[in-house]
N, C-alpha and C positions, 0 to 999 in steps of 0.2 A: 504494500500500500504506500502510495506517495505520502510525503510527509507531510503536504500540505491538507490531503486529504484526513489523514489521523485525525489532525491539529483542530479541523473543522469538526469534523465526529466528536471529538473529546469536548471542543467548546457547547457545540449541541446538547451534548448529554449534560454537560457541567448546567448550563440551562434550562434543560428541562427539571433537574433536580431542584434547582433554585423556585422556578415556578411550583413545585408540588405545594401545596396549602397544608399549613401545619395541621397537627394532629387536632381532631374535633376535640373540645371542650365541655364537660360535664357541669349542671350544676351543684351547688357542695351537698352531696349526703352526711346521713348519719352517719354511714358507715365509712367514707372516706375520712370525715370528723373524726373518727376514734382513730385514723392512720396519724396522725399528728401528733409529732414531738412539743410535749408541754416542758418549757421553760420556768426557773423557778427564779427567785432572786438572785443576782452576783455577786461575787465578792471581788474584790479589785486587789490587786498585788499593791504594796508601796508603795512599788515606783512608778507603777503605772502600766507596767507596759504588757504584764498581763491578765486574765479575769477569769476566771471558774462560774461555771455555771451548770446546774444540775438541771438534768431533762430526763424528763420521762417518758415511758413509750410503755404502751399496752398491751400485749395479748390475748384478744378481745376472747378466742375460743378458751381460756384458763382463766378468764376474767382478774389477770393479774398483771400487776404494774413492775419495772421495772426503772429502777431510775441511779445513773451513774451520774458524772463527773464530769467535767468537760474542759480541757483549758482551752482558748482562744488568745491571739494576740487583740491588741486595740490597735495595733497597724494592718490589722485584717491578715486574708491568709488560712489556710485548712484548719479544723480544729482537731486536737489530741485529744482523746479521751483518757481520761488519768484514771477511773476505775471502771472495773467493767466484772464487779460479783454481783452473784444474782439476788433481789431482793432493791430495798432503797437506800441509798445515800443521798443525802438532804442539808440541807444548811450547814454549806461551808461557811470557813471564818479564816483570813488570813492572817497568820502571827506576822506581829508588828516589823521582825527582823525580815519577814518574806520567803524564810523557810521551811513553812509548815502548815498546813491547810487542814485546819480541821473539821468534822464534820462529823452527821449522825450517819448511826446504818446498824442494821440488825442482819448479824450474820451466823453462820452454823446453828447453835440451837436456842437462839436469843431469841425471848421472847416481845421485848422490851429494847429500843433503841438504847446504842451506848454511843461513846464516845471516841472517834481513831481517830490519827493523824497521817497523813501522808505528804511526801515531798512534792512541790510545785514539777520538779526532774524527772519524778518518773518513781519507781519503785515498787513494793509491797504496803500496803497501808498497815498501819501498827494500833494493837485496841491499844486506848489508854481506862477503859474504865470497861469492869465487870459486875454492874449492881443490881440485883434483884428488883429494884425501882425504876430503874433506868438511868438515861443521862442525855438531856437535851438542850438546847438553848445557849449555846456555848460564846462564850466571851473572853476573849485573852487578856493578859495581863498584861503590863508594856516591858515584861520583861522577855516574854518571848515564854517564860521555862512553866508557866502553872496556866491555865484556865480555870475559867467559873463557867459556871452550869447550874439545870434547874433541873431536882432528882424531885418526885413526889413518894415521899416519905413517912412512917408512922412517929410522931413526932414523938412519943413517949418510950419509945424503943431503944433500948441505948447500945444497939449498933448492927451492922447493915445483916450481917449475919442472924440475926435474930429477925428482923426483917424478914428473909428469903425464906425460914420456917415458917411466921404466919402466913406467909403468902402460899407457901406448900401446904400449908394443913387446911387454908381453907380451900383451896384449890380438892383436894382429897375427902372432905366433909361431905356428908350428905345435907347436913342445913343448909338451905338457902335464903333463909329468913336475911332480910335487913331493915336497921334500924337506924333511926335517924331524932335527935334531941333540937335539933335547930333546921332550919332549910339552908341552903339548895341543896336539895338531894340528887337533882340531876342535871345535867347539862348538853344540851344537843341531842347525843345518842349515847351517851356513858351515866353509869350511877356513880357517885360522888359516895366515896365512905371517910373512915376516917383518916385519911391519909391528906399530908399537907404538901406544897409545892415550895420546897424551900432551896437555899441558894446553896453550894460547895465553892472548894478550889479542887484543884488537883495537879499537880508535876505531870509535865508530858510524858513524864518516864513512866508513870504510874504510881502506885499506892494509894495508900488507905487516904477518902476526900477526906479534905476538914472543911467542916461546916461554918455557916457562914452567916444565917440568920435563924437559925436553928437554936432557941432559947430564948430570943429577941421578945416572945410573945408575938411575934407577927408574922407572917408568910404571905410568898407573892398570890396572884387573882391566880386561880385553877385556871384560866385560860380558856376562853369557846373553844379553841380546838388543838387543847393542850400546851407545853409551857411557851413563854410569847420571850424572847428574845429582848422584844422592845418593852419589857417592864424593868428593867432593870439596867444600869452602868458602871464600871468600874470608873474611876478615877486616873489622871494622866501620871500620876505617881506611882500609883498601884495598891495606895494606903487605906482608899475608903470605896464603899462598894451604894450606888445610891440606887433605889428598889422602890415599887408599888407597892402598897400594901392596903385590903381593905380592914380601916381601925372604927368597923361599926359593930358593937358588940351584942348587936340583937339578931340578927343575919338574917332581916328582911326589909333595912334601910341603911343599902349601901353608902360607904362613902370614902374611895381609894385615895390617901393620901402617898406624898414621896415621904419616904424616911432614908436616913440614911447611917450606916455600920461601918463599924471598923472591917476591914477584909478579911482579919485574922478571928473575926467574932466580935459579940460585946455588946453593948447597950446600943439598942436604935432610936435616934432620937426624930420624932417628926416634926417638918419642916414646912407642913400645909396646916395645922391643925386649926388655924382660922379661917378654913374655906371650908364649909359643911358640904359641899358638892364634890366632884369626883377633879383628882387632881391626877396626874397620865406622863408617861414616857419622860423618864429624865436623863438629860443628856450636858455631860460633861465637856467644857471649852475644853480646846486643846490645851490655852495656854493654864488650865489649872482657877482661873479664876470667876469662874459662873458654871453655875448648874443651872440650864435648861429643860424649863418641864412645861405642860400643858395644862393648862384649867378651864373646868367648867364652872358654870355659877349658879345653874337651875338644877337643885336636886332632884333627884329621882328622875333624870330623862337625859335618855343615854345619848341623844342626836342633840343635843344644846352644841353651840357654836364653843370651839376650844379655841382661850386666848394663850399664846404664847409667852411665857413670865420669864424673868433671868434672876436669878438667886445669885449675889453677892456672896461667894462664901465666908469671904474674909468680917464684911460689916453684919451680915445678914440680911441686908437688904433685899427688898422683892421690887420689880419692876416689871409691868405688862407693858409688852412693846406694841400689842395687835388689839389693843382694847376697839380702835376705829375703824378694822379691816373685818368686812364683813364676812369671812372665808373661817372655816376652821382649819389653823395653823398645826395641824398635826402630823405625823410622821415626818418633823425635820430631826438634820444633820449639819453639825456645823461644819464648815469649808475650816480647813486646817488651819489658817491663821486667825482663828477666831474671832473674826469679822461679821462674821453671817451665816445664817443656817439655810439649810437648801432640801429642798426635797418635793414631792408631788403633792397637788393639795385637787380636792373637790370644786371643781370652777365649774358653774354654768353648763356638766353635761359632760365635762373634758378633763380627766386626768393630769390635769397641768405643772410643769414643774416652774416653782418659785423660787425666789432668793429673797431674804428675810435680812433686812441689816440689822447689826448686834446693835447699833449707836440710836439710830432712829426708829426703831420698827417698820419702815417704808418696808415693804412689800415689791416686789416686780416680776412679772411674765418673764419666763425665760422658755419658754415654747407657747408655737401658739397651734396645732394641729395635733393629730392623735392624741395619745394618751400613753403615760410613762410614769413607771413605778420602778421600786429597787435599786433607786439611785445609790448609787458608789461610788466615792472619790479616793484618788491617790492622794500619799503624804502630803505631797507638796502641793498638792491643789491643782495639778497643770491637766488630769485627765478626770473623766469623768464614763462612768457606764452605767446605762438604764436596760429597761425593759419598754419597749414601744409594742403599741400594738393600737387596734380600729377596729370596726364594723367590714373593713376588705382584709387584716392581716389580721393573724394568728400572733400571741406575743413572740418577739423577735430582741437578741441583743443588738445593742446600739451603742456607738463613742458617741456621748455628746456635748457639744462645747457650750459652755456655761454661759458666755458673753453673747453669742449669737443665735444660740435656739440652733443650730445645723444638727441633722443625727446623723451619723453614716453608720450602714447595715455591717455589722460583724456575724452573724450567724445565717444561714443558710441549711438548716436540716431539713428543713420542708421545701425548699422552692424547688423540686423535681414534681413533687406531687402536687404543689399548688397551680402549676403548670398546666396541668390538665383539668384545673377547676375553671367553669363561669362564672365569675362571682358578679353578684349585683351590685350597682351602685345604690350610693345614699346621699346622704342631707338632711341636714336641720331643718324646721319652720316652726315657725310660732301663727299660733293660733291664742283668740282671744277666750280665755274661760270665766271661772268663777268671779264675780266681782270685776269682770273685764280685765281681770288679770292675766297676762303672758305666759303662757304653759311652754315651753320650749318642746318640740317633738322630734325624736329621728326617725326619716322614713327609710326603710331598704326596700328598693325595687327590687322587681325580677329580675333574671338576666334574660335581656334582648327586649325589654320593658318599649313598648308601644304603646306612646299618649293617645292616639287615635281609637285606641280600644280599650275596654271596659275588662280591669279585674276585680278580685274579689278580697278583700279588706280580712288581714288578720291581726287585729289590734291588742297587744303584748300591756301587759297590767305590772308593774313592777313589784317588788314585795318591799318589807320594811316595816312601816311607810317610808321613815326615812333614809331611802337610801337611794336618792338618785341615779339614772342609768347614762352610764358614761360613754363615749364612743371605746368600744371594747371589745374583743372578742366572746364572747359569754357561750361559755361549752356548755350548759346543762340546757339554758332556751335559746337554740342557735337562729337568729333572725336571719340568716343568710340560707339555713337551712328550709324555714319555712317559707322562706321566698324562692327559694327554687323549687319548692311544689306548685309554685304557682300562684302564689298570693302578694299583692303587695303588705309590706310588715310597719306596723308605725310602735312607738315606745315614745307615753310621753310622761311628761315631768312633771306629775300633777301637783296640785298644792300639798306640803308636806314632803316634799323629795330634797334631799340636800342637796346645796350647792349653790342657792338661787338666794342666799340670805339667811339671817336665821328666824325672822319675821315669815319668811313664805314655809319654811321648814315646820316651823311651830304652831302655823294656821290654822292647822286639825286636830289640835288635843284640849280638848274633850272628846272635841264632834271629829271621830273618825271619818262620817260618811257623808256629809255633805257636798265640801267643794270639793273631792275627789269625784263623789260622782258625778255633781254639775260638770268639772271639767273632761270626762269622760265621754259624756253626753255631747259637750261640744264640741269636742274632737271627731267624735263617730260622725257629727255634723257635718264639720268641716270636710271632710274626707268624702261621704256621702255627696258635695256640693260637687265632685270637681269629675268630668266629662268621663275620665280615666278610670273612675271608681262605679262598681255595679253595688247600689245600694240595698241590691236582694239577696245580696251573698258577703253577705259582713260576718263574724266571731271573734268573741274575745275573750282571751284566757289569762290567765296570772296564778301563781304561785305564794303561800304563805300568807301577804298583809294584799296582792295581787289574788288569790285565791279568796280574800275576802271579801273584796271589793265585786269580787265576780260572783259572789252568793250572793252579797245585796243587790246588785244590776237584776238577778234571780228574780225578788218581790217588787222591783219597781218598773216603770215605762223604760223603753230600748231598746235599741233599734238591729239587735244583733241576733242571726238564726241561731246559732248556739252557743253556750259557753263554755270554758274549758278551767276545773276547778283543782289546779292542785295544793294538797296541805291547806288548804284554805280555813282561814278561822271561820268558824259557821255558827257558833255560841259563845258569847261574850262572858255568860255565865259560866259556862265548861271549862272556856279556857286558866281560867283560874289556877287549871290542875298544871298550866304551864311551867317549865323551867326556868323560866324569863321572871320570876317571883319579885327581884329586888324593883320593878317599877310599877308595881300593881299601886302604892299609894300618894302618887303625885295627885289626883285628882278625887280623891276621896275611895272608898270601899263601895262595890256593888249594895253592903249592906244601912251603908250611911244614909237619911237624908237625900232627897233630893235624887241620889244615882238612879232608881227605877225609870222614871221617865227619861233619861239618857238612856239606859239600859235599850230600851222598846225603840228607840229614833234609829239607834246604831247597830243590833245586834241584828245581822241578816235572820236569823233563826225567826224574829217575828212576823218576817214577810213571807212566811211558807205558803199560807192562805192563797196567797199570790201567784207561786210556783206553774207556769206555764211554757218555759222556754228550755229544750231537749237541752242538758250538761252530762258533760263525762267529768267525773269525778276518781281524784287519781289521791293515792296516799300510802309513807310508810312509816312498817309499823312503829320503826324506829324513833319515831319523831315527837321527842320529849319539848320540842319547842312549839310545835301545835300538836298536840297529841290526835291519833288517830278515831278515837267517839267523832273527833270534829264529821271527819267522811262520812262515817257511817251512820250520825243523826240525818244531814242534809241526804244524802243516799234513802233512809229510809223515808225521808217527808216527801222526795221527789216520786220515788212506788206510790205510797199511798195517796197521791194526790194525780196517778196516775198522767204523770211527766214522763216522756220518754230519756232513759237515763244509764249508766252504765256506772260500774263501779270498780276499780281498780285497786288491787292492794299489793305491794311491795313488803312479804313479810323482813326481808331484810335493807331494808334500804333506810335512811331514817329521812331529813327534811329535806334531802336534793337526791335526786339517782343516780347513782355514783358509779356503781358496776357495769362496764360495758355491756353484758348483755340484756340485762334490766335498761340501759338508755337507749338503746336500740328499741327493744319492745313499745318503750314511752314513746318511742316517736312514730313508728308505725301506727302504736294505739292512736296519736294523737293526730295523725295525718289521715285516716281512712275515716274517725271521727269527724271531722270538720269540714270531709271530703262530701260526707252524705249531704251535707246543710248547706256549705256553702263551695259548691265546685270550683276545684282552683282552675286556675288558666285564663287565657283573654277571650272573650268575645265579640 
């Protein structure tokens, strides 16, 4: 063959290959949703240069999680994976000298996370702690050689080894009886006995911990979802250790003060005891001279706006820097020259990361798109690493520079498989609600969404109340997921959502159900109004404070063919038996004066009479935070009032569906349900 003729052939085919049209694009299921490496917090080296992060990945058929190690540079680049045993490793911490990363993980026949260390280099990980209790929450020392950790412990035991026998014997016992002298007895999905959550040291090398607030009379908060990291700090010296503690001693009118200990043990003295409300997260200047903690100033209500204070240590003095910032200043970190605290704050809908001046309290935007958590700075302040992540991404590590809000993508696990997803666009809008007040909403189209044609409205109920819905990825109610069925997806921010002030926050306590519902109602309106939207094919579902809002929409006017009710509180009276106990008495007792007629306005249970619009009704058993009667009272009022209805129970699941193949089932359940009512797709 002539070589001009090759040369022609080879550029043809090189063209033809160029023209082939990349591979069709899917829109995101559940089940590609459970292919997705979830990213945890990072920890950042020193010096910056590089950052650990644990991810997990699922084996959806064994319903079991596995989650390693990861090192990444912040100059980008492949990432190492530093551990790779079966089982989870979780909240790394990097020693101050930059040789040693520690972290939880339950390995051989632990039943109970402990405590290893492993080299940034490479290596074998090493346990440092084997206790019957466990070992979590870990904090270094600045000396590099000991950490502190949060073991839940029997405080009256005088030592670990006696420990490990009651734990064996009641393991062995046939009694199952338990007893309880004060509440909370439960939390989330776990029973609470007598064991406390208190602070250790330990040498890296190992041995026996010595305790640390253990005698104090006081121990840190049992934690939603066990020991919390951010209750406690050590000191830049390494002399004093400063801690949460709730010092209310009737244990049904919270009120978490900072105290603060010697590291080696000793007298704790508290440092909040003239603010009756809850005082949070205390964090140590670098240069030694303030301690940084959080306060609220309305008892008994756990969504009150947190002002950021600075503690003097030397005069004693207290200073709130954010009394005029209407944001709650929580989860900061200060930037190493002890200048300013930084970290992600609840803004308007969006995860936003701030910077907090030490001198003035000003306040400033330092991103202004997606949403970013787990911020990590090096020693010297020059690098910084988050967690970003949207309604289009999944969370993702990021470098991001302090001064300019820029993020550049460091991690890549997913973007082979994201590849092949369609994912839908979104956007914000506000619509006019309750009181003509501003509801901020996010909508996610379908993918390949045609205004020209009419879909079918599936309106997402948040839970809380107060807890605002941020541009975020949210694995358990995937809006990207229900809109590739075919629905357009709206989330909005009804009155009572943080983030919006602590006046819109607070608008709804007494009256749960008012302006949530008016502005529910105007939203369905809204949506209803606009060419794009088939008003005969609307539904809407929520979970938890969102599950209840969806049993009262049950008894009143609305304009949705069915609803979808998960965990939903469904009696105002029942739930009493909740785990959530320490806010039952902001507003008086069901049995006070006055409560009944609130009682009848807000409890959906007395709109049964009412009951005419087909719900599926989902719940598990586990879920000590809306107990399960909730399901099966509204379950049984919907039969007997002869509602079309369905009922769902998750003997193990407790207040979210946690287990892949239980979240699979909940969305199939929940897709074929809402399929019959309101047909997804355009027409």
């Amino acid at each position: 063959m002539r070589p001009s003729l090759a040369l022609s052939l080879l550029l043809a085919l090189a063209g033809a290959a160029r023209a082939e049209p990349p591979p069709a694009r899917a829109p995101l299921s559940a089940e590609t949703m459970w292919k997705l490496t979830r990213l945890g917090d990072p920890a950042l080296s020193p010096d910056g240069r590089r950052a650990v992060v644990p991810a997990t990945v699922w084996d959806v058929e064994k319903d079991r999680p596995s989650s390693d190690l990861w090192l990444l540079s912040t100059a980008g680049g492949e990432p190492v994976r530093l551990t790779s045993h079966e089982g989870p490793d979780a909240n790394p911490a990097w020693s101050p000298d930059g040789k040693w990363i520690a972290f939880e993980s339950k390995r051989g026949e632990d039943e109970v996370s402990q405590l290893w260390v492993i080299s940034p280099d490479g290596g074998e990980a090493r346990r440092v702690t084997s206790l019957p209790t466990g070992a979590a929450a870990a904090r270094w020392f600045p000396d590099s050689r000991r950490i502190a950790f949060v073991s839940n412990v029997f405080p009256d035991a005088k030592s670990f080894e006696e420990m490990g026998k009651r734990l064996e014997e009641r393991k062995k016992s046939k009694v199952t009886a338990r007893v309880w002298d004060a509440d909370r007895a439960r939390v989330w999905d776990r029973y609470l006995d007598e064991r406390e959550p208190h602070l250790y040291s330990v040498a890296i090398d190992g041995g026996e911990p010595a305790a640390i607030t253990l005698g104090t009379g006081f121990h840190l908060p049992y934690g939603e979802f066990g020991p919390d990291r951010g209750a406690y700090d050590v000191s830049p010296d390494g002399a004093e250790i400063a801690f949460v503690a709730d010092t209310d001693r009737t244990s049904v009118d919270p009120n978490p003060d900072v105290l603060v200990v010697p590291a080696a043990g000793g007298k704790a003295v508290n440092l909040t005891a003239d603010n009756p409300a809850g005082d949070r997260e205390p964090r140590y200047s670098p240069d030694g001279r303030f301690l940084a903690f959080g306060r609220q100033t309305i008892r008994r209500f756990y969504a009150d706006r947190v002002r950021l204070v600075l503690h003097d240590r030397a005069s004693g003095a207290k200073r709130v820097l954010t009394e005029a910032w209407d944001r709650s200043a929580s989860g900061l970190e200060w930037t190493p020259d002890s200048r300013a605290l930084v970290g992600d704050v609840d803004d308007a809908g969006t995860r936003r990361v701030y910077r907090v001046d030490a001198a003035t309290g000003r306040p400033g935007a330092v991103t202004r798109g997606s949403s970013f958590s787990g911020l990590a700075l090096s020693a010297d302040g020059g690098t910084a690493v988050a967690i970003r992540q949207s309604f289009r991404e999944p969370p993702v590590l990021v470098r991001l520079d302090l001064a300019t809000g820029e993020a550049a993508k460091l991690s890549a696990f997913d973007d082979a498989l994201l590849a092949t997803v369609d994912l839908g666009e979104f956007e914000s809008v506000t619509v006019k609600g309750a009181g003509g007040d501003p509801v901020q909403t996010w909508v996610v189209y379908p993918p390949g969404f045609d205004r020209t044609k009419r879909y079918p409205l599936y309106l997402l109920i948040h839970g809380g109340p107060h807890n605002g819905v941020t541009d975020g990825w949210a694995w358990r109610w995937h809006a990207q997921v229900f809109a590739g069925w075919g629905y357009v997806v709206a989330w909005h921010n009804f009155h009572g959502s943080s983030g919006f002030g602590q006046a819109f926050t607070d608008s709804i306590n007494p009256d749960w159900a008012t302006k949530p519902y008016e502005d529910t109602i105007a939203v369905a309106r809204w949506f209803a109004s606009k060419p794009w939207i088939d008003p005969k094919r609307m539904a809407a579902g929520g979970g938890s404070y969102g599950g209840y809002l969806a049993s009262l929409l049950l008894g009143r006017p609305h304009p949705f063919q069915t609803l979808v009710i998960h965990a939903g509180v469904y009696n105002r009276y029942t739930q009493y038996g909740s785990d959530h106990g320490g806010n039952r008495k902001r507003f008086g007792e069901y049995w006070e004066p006055g409560q009944e007629a609130l009682m009848r306005k807000i409890s959906p249970h007395f709109g049964a009479g009412r009951f005419q619009t087909p719900a599926l009704v989902l719940h598990g058993a586990l879920d000590y935070r809306v107990p399960e009667n909730h399901a099966f009272e509204l379950f049984a009022a919907l039969q007997n009032r002869g509602v079309r209805s369905r009922l769902v129970h998750y003997p193990n699941e407790n207040h979210w569906i946690l287990k892949p193949q239980n979240s699979l089932h909940w969305y199939r359940t929940v897709r074929e349900w809402i399929a019959e009512f309101a047909p997804p797709g355009p027409r």
